[in-house]
C-alpha positions as CSV (number, residue, x, y, z in Angstrom):
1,X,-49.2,51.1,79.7
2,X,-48.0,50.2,76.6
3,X,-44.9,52.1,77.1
4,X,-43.9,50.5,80.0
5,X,-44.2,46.9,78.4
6,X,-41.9,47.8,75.6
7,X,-39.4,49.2,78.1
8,X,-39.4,46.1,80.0
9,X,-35.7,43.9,80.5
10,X,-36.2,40.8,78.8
11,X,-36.8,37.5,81.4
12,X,-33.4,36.2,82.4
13,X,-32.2,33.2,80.6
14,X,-31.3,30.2,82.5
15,X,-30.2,28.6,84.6
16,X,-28.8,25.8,82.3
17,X,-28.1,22.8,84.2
18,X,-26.0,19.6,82.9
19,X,-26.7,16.1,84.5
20,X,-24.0,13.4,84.4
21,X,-26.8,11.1,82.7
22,X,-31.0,10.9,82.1
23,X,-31.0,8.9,85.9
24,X,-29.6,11.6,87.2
25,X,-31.6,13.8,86.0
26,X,-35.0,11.8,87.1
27,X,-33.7,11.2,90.3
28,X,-33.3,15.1,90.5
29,X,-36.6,15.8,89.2
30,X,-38.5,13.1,91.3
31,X,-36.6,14.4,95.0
32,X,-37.9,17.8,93.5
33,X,-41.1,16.6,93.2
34,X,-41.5,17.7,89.8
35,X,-42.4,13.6,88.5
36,X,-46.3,12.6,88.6
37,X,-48.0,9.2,88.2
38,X,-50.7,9.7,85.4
39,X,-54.2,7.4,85.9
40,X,-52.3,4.8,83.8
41,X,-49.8,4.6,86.1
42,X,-47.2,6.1,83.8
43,X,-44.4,8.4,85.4
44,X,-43.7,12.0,83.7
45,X,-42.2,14.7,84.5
46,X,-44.5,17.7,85.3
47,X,-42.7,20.6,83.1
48,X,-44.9,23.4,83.3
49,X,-46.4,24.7,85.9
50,X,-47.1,27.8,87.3
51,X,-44.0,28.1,89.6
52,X,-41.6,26.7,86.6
53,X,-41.1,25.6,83.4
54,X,-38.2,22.9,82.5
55,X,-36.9,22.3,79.1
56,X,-35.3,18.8,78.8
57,X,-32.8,19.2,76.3
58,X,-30.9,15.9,76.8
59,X,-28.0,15.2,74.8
60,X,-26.5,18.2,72.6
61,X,-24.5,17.2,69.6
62,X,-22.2,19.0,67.3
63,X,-21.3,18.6,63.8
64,X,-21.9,15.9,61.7
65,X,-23.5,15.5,57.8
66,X,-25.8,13.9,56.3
67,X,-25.7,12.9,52.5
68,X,-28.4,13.6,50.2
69,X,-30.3,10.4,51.5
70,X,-30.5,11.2,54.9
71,X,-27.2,8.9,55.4
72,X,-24.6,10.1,58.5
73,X,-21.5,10.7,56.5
74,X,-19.7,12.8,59.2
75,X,-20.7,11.4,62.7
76,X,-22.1,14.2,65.5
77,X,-20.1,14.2,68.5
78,X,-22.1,14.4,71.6
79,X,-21.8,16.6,74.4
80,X,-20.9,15.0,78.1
81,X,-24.0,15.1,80.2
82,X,-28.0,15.4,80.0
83,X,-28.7,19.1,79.7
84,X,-32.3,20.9,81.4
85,X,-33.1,24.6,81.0
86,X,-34.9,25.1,84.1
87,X,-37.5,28.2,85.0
88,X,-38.2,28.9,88.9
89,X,-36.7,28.5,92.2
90,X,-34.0,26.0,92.0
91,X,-34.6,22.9,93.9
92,X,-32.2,22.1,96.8
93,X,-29.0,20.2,95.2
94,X,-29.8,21.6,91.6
95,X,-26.6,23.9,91.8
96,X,-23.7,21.3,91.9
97,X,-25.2,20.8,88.3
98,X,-25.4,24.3,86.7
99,X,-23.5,25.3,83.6
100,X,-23.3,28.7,82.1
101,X,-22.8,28.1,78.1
102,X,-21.4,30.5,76.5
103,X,-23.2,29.7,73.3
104,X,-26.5,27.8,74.5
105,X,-27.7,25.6,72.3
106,X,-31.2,26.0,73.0
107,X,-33.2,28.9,75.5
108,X,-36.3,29.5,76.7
109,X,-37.5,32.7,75.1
């Protein structure tokens, strides 16, 4: 048994998807049903489950410096869109919004 968990192909990584914006993205997630209503009353996204798992990345940036006080000296420049790893079946409408990075900049392991 043990031999055949070591020869096992790692899980796939992805899909990564890229939202124009964070409304987008909730309107996604609440037509895929993956938004609850906590006893409070406060909306949040349901991200792990056991049919998925979803990584909200939101905005990826590149670059930048700080000084030795924690100052910005070179400003980040931000990557366009809001950006989700996603484990599962892909909702319906999900794959007008998938990306394959070449270099991702963060992946479920």
């Amino acid at each position: 048994m043990t031999d055949e968990i070591l020869q096992q192909e790692p899980a796939p990584i992805g899909p990564f998807f890229r939202f124009p914006d964070e409304a987008t993205w909730l309107t996604a997630a609440r037509n895929a049903g993956f938004m609850v209503t906590d006893e409070e009353g406060v909306e949040q996204l349901a991200a792990y489950t056991q049919d998925r798992a979803i990584d909200v990345v939101g905005t990826i940036t590149r670059g930048g410096e700080y000084d030795e006080n924690g100052d910005i000296i070179v400003p980040f420049t931000e990557l366009d869109g809001w950006h989700i790893n996603y484990q599962g079946v892909v909702p319906d409408g999900w794959d007008a919004y998938a990306v394959t990075p070449e270099t991702p900049a963060r992946v479920f392991m």
